[in-house]
C-alpha positions in Angstrom: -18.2 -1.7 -28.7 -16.8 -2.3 -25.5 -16.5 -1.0 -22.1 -15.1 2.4 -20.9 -13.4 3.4 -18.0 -13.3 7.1 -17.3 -10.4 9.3 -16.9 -12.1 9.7 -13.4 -12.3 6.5 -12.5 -8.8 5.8 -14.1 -7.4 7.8 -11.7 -8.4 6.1 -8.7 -7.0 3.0 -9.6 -3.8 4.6 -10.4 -4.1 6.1 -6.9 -5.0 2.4 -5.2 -2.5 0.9 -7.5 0.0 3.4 -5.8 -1.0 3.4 -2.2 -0.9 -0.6 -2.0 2.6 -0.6 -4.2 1.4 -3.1 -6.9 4.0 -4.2 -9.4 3.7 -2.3 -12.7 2.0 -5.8 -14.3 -1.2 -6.4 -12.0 -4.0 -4.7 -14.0 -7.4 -4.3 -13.0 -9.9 -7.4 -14.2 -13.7 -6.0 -14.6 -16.2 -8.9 -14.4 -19.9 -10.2 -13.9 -21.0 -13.1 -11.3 -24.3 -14.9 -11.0 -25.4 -13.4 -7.9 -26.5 -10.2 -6.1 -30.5 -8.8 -6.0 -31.1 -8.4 -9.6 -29.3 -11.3 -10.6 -25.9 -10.6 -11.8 -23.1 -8.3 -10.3 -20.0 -6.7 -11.2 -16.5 -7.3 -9.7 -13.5 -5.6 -9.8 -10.0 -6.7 -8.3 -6.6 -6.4 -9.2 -5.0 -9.3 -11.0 -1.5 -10.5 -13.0 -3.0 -13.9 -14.5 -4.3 -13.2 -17.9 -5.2 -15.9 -20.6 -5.2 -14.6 -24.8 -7.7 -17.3 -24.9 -10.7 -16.1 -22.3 -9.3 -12.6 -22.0 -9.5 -9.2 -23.7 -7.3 -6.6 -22.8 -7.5 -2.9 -22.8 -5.6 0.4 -22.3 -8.0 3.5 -20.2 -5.9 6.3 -19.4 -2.7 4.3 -18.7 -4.8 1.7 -16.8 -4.6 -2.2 -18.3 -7.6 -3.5 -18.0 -8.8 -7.1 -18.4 -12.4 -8.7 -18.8 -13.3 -12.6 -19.7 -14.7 -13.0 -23.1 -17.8 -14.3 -21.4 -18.2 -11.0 -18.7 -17.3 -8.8 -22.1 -21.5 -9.7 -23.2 -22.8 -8.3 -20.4 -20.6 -5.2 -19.6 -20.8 -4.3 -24.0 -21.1 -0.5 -23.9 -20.9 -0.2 -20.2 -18.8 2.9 -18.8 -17.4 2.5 -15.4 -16.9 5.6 -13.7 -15.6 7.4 -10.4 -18.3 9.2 -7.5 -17.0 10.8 -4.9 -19.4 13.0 -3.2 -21.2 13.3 0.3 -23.8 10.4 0.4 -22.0 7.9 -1.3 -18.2 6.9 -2.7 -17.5 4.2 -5.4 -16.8 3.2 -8.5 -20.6 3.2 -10.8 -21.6 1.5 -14.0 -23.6 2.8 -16.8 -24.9 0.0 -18.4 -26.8 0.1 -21.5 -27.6 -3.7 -21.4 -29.0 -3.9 -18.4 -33.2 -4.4 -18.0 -33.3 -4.0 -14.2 -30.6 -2.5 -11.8 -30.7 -2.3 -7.6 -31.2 0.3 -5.2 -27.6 -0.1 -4.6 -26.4 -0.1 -8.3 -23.8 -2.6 -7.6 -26.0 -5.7 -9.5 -28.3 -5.8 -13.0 -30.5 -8.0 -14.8 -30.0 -8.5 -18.6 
């Protein structure tokens, strides 16, 4: 299984990817780095390099989205999502792999 973005969550890349006029081949690259309070965190940027050796590549809602073979362990099953509401505004990860998360939700341990 891999990861999921949501339709939600879709759409506000589609709405970044708009508002910042990014060519029609950047994609958005989901990752893990050492670091952060419980160890690991996630990124997300927007990227055009992409290597069939250490990347997979997937299709959300007519978002292409690109994780390293090593990031694709930890994130297995994870569903990235959009929150918008009064006390707080970002993307979220549900993460089935992780042991530990932060306060913050933005790092995990595995």
């Amino acid at each position: 299984m891999a990861m999921m973005l949501t339709e939600r969550a879709a759409e506000e890349v589609k709405r970044v990817c708009d508002q910042q006029k990014f060519e029609d081949t950047m994609f958005l690259r989901v990752g893990v780095a050492g670091g952060g309070c419980s160890g690991f965190s996630y990124t997300l940027g927007f990227d055009k390099e992409f290597d069939d050796q250490a990347d997979s590549k997937y299709d959300f809602h007519g978002v292409n989205v690109v994780v390293d073979k090593k990031s694709a362990l930890y994130l297995d099953g994870t569903t990235i999502d959009w929150f918008d509401g009064l006390e707080k505004r970002g993307f979220t990860f549900d993460n089935p792999n992780a042991v530990k998360t932060c306060g913050c939700g933005s790092s995990f341990q595995a």
